[in-house]
N, C-alpha and C positions, 0 to 999 in steps of 0.2 A: 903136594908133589905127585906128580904123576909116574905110577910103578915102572911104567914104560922106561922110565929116564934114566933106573936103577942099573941096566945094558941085560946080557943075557939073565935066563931064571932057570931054576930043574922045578919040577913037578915034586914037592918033597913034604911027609906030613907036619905039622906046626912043631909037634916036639923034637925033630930030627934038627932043627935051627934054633928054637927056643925053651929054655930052659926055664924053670918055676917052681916057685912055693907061695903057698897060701896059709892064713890065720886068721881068725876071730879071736876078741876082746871083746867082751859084753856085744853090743850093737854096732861097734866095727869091723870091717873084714880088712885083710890084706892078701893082696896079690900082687906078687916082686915076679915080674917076668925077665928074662937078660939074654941075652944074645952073646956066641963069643968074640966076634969080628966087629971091627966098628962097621966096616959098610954094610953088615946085617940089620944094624943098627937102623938105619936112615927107614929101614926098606921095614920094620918091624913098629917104627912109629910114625910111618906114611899108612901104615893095614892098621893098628889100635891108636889111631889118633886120639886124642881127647873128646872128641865128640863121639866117635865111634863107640869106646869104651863106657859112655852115660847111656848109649842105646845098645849096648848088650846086655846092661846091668838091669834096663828095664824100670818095672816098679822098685827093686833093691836099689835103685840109685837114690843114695839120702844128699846127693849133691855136694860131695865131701870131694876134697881138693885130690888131683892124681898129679903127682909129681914125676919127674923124669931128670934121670941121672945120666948123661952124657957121658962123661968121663967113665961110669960105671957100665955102660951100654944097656941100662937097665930101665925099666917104668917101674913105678909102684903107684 
């Protein structure tokens, strides 16, 4: 999806829209990101798509499943 298509944007920092927590378990981590609007939503997993997300992770990527919660407007 192209962000364009999202219509107008403000200039705003990531936590101003997105909201987070993170964990570790042994050699797991989690990070549950969420939005509270759905149409944040569209525009939140157009920016940390699933590819995106394996190349921020870098070498930490153990290639572990990211799921995404629609209903929840949430990635984890």
């Amino acid at each position: 999806m192209n962000l364009s298509s999202l219509g107008p944007t403000t200039r705003a920092t990531f936590g101003y829209v997105v909201l987070g927590r993170s964990g570790d378990k042994s050699s797991d981590c989690n990070l549950g990101l969420f939005v509270r609007h759905h149409d944040e939503y569209d525009w939140l997993g157009t920016l940390l798509n699933v590819e995106n997300i394996h190349k921020l992770l870098g070498r930490d990527d153990k290639g572990k499943n990211i799921d995404r919660y629609r209903g929840f407007n949430a990635t984890n």
